[in-house]
PyMOL commands that place a pseudoatom at each C-alpha (Angstrom):
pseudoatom trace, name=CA, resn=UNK, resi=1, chain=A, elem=C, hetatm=0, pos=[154.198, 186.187, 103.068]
pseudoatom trace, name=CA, resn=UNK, resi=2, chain=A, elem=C, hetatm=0, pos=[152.077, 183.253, 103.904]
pseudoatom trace, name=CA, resn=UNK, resi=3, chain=A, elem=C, hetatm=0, pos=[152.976, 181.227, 106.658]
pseudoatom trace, name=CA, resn=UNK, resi=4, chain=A, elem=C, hetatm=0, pos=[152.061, 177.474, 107.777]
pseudoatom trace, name=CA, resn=UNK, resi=5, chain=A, elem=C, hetatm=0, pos=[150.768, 179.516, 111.126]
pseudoatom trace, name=CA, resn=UNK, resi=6, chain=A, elem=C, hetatm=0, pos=[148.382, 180.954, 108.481]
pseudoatom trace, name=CA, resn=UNK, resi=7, chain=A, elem=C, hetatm=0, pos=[146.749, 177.832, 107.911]
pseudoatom trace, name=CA, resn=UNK, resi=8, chain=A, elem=C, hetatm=0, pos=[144.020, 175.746, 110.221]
pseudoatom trace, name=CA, resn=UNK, resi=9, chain=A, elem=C, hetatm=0, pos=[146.478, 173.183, 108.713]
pseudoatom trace, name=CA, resn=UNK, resi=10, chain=A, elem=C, hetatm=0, pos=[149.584, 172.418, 107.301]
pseudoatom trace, name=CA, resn=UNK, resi=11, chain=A, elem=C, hetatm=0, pos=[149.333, 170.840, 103.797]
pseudoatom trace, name=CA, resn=UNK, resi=12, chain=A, elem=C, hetatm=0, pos=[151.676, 168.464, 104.567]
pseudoatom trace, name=CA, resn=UNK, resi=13, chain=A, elem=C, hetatm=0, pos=[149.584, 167.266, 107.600]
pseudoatom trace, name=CA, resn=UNK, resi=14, chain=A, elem=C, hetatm=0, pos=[146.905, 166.883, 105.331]
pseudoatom trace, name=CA, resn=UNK, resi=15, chain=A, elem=C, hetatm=0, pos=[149.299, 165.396, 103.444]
pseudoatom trace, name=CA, resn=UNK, resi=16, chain=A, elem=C, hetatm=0, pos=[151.019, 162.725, 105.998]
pseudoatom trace, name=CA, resn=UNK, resi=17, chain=A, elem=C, hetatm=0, pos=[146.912, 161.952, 107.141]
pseudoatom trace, name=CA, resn=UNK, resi=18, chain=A, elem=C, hetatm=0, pos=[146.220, 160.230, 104.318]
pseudoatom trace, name=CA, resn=UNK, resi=19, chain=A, elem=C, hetatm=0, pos=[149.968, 158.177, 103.563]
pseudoatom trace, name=CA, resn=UNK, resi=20, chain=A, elem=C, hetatm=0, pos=[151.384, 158.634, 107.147]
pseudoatom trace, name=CA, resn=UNK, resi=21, chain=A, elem=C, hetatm=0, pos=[149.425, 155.146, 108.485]
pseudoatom trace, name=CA, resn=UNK, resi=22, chain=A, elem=C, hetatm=0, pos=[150.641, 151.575, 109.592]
pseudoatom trace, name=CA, resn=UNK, resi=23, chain=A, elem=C, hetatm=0, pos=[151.835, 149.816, 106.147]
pseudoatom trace, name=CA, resn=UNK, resi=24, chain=A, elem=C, hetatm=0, pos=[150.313, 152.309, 103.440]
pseudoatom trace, name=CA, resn=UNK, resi=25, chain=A, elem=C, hetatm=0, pos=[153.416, 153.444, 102.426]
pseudoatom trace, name=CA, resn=UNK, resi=26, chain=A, elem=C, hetatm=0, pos=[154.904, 150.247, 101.282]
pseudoatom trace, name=CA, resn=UNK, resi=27, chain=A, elem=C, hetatm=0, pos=[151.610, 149.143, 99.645]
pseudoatom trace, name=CA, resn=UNK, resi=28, chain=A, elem=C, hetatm=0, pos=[151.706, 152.093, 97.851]
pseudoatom trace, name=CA, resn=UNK, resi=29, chain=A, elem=C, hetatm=0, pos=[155.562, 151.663, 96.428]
pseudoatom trace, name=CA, resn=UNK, resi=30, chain=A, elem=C, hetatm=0, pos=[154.558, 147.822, 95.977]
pseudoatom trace, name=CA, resn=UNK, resi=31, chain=A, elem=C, hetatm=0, pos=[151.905, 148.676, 93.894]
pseudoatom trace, name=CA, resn=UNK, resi=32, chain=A, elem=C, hetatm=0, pos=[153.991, 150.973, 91.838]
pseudoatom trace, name=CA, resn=UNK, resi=33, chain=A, elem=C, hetatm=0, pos=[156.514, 148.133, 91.763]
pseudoatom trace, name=CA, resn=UNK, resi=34, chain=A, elem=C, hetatm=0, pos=[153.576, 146.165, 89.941]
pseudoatom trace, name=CA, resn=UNK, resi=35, chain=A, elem=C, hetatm=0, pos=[151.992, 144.439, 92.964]
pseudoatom trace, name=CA, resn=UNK, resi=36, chain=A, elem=C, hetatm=0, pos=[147.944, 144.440, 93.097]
pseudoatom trace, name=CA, resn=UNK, resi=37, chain=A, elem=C, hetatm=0, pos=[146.694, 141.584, 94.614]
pseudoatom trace, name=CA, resn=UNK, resi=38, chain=A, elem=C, hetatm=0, pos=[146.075, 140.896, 97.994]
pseudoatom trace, name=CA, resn=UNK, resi=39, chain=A, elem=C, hetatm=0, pos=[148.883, 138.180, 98.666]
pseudoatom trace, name=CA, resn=UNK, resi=40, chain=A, elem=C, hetatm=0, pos=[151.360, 140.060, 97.013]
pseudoatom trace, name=CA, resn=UNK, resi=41, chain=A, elem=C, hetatm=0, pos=[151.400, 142.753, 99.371]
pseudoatom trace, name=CA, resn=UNK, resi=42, chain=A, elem=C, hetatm=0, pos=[151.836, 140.472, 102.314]
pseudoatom trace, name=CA, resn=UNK, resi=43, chain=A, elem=C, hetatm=0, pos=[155.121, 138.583, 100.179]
pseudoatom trace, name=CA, resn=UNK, resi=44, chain=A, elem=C, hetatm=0, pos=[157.723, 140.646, 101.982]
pseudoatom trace, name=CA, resn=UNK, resi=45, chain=A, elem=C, hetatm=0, pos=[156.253, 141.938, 105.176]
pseudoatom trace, name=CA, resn=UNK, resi=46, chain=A, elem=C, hetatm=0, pos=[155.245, 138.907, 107.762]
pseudoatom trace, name=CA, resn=UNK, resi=47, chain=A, elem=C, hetatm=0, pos=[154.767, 140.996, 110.196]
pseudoatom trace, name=CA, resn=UNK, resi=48, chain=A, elem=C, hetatm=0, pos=[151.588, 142.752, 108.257]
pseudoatom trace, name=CA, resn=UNK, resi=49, chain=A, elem=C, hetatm=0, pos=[148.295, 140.800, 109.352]
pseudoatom trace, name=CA, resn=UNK, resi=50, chain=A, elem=C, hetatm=0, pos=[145.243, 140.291, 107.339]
pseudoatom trace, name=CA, resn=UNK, resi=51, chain=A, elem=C, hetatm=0, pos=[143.170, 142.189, 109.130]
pseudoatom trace, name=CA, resn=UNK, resi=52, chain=A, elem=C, hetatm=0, pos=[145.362, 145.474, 109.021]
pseudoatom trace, name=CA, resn=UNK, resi=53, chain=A, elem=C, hetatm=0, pos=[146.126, 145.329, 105.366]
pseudoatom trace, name=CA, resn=UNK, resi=54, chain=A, elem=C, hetatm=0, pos=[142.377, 145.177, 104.760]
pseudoatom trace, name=CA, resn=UNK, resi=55, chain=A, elem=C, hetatm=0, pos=[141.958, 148.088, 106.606]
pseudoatom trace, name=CA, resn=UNK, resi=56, chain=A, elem=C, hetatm=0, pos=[144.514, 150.226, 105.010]
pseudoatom trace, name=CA, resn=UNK, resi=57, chain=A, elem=C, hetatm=0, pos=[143.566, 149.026, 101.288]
pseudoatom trace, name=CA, resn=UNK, resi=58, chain=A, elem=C, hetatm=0, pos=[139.757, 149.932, 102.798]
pseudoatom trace, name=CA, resn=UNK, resi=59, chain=A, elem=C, hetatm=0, pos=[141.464, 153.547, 103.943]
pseudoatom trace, name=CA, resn=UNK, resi=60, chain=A, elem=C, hetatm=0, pos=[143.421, 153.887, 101.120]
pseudoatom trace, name=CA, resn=UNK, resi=61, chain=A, elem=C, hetatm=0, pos=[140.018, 153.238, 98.654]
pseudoatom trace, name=CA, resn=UNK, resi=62, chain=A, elem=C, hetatm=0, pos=[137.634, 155.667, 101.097]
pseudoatom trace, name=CA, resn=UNK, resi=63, chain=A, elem=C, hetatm=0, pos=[140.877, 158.368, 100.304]
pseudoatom trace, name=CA, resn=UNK, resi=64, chain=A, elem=C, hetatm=0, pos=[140.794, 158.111, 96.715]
pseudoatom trace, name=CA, resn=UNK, resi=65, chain=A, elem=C, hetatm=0, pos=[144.317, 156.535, 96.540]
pseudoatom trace, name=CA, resn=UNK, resi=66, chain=A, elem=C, hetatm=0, pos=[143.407, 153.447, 95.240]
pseudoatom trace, name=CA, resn=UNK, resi=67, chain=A, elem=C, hetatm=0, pos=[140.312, 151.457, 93.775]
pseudoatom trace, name=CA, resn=UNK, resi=68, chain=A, elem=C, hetatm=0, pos=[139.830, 148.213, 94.137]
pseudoatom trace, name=CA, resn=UNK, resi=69, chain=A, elem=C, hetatm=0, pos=[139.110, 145.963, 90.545]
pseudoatom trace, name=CA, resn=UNK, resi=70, chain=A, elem=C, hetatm=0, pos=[136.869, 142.357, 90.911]
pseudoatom trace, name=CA, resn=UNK, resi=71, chain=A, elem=C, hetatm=0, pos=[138.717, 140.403, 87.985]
pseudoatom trace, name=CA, resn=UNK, resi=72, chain=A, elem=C, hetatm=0, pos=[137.066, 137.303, 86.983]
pseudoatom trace, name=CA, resn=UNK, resi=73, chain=A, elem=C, hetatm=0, pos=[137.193, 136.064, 90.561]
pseudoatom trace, name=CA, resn=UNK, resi=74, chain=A, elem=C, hetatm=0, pos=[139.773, 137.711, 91.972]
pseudoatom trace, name=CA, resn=UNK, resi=75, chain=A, elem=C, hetatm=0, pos=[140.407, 141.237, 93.215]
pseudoatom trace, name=CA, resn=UNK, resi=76, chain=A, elem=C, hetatm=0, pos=[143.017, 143.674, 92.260]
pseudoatom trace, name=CA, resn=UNK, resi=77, chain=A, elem=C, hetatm=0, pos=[143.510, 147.120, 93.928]
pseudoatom trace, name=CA, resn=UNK, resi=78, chain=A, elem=C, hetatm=0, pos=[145.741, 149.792, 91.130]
pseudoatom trace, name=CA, resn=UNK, resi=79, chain=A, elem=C, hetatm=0, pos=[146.552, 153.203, 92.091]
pseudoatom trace, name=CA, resn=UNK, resi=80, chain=A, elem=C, hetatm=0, pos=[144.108, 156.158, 91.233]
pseudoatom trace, name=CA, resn=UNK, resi=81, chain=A, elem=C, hetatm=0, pos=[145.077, 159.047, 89.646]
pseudoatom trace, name=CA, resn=UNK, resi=82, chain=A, elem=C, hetatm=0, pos=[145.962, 160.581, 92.888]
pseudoatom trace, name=CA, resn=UNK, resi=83, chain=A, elem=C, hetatm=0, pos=[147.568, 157.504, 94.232]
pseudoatom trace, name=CA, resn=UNK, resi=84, chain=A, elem=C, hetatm=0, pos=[149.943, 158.128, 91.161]
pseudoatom trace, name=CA, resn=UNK, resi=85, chain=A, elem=C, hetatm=0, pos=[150.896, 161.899, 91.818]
pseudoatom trace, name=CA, resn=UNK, resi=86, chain=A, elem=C, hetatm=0, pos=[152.543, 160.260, 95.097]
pseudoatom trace, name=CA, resn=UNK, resi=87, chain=A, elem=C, hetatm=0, pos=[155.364, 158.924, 92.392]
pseudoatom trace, name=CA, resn=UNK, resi=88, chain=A, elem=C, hetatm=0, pos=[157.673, 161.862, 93.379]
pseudoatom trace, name=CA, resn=UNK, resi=89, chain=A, elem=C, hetatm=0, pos=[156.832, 161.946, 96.874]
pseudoatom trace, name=CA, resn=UNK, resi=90, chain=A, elem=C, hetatm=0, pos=[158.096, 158.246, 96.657]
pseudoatom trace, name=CA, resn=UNK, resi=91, chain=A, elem=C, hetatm=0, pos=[161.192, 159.064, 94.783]
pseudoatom trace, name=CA, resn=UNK, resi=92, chain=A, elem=C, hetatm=0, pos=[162.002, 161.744, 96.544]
pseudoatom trace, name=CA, resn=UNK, resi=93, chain=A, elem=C, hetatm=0, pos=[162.272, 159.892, 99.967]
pseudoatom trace, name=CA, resn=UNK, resi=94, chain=A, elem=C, hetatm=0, pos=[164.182, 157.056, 98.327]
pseudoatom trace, name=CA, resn=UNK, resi=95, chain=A, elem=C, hetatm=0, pos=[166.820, 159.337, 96.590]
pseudoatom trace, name=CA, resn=UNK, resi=96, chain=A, elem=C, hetatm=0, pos=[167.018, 161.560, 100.241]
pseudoatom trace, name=CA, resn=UNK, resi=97, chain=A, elem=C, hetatm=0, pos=[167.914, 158.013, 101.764]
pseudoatom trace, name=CA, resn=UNK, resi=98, chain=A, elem=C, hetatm=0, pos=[170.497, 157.017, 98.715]
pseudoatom trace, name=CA, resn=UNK, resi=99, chain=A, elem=C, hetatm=0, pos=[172.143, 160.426, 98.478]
pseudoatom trace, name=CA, resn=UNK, resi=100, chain=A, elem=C, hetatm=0, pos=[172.820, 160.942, 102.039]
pseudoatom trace, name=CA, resn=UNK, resi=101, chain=A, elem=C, hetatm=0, pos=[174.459, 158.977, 104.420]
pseudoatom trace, name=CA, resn=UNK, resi=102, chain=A, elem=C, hetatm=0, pos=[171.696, 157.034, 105.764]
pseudoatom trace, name=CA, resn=UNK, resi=103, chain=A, elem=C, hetatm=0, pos=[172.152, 154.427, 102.657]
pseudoatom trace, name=CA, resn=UNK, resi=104, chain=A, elem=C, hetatm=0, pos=[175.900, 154.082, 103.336]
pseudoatom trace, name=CA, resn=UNK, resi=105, chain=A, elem=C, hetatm=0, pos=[174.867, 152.089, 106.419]
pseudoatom trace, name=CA, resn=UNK, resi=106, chain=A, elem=C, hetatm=0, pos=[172.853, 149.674, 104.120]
pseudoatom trace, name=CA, resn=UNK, resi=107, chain=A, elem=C, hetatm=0, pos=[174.723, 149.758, 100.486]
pseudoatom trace, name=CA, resn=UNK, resi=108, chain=A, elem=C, hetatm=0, pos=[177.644, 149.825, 99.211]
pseudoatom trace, name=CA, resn=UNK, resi=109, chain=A, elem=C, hetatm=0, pos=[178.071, 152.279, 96.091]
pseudoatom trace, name=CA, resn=UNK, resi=110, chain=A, elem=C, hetatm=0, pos=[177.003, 149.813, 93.106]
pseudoatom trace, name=CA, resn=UNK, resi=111, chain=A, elem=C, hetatm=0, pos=[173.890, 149.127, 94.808]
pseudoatom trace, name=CA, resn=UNK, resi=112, chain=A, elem=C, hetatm=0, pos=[172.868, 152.045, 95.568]
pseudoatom trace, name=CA, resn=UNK, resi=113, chain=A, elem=C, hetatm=0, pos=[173.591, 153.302, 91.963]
pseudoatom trace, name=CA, resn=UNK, resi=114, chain=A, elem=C, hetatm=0, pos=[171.809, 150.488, 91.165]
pseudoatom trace, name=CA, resn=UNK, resi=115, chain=A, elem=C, hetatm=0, pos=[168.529, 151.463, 93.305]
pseudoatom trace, name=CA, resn=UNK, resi=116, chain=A, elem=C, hetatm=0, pos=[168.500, 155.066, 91.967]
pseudoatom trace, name=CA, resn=UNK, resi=117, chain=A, elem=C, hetatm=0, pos=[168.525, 153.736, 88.649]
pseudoatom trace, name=CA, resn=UNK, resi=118, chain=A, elem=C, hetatm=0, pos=[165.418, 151.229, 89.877]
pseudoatom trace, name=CA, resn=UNK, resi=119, chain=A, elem=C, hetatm=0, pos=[163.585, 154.138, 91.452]
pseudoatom trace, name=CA, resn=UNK, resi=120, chain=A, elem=C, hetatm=0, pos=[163.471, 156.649, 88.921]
pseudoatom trace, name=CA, resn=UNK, resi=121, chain=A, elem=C, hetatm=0, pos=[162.992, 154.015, 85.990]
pseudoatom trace, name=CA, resn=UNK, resi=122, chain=A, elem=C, hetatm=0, pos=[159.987, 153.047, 87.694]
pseudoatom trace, name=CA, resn=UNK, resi=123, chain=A, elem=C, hetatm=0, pos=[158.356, 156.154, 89.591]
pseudoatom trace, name=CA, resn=UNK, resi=124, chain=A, elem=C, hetatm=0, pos=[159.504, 158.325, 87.220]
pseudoatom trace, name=CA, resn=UNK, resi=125, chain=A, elem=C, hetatm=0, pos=[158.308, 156.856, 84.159]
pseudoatom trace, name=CA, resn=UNK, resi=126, chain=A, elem=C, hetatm=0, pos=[155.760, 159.143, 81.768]
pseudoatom trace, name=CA, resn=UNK, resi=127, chain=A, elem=C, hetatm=0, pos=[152.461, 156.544, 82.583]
pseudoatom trace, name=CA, resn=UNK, resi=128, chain=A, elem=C, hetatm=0, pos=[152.968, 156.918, 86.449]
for i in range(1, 128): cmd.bond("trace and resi %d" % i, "trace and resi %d" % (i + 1))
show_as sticks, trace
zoom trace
């Protein structure tokens, strides 16, 4: 049987090295959520400074996670293919929170029906 002591690495270091920094999991679920622009991933979070959302959209494009679009004059960052197949990591981490007893500090039982509903309509969809 194979072992994580088998490995130089754990996959799911590898794994946390590329999602595991400052902000890049929230741009990610934003972005899934339909946000792409610059601006938009700031909306919520005033505590996330220009200068380290430009480096984690520049971190996230050197890993392949996202690309970043010039439109017209404006850019737009969208998910890459691999940026996508973090969908169920997503989900999964959002339905661990709403099925255990972590969301009962934060929802009452409509909303979080309501938010499982949200997540899987949305990271579980066929185009994600």
């Amino acid at each position: 049987m194979v072992t994580t002591q088998d490995c130089e690495i754990c996959p799911i270091e590898l794994a946390l090295q590329l999602i595991n920094k400052k902000w890049v999991i929230q741009i990610i679920r934003d972005m899934f959520f339909g946000k792409t622009r610059f601006n938009e991933f700031k909306e919520d979070k005033p505590n996330l400074s220009n200068k380290v959302l430009s480096h984690a959209l520049k971190d996230m494009g050197e890993n392949q996670i996202i690309k970043r679009h010039e439109i017209d004059d404006s850019i737009e960052y969208r998910l890459t293919e691999r940026g996508q197949a973090l969908n169920k990591v997503l989900y999964e981490l959002a339905m661990f929170t709403l099925t255990t007893d972590l969301a009962g500090n934060f929802y009452g039982e409509e909303k979080i029906s309501n938010l499982k509903h949200v997540f899987s309509e949305t990271l579980l969809k066929e185009d994600s």
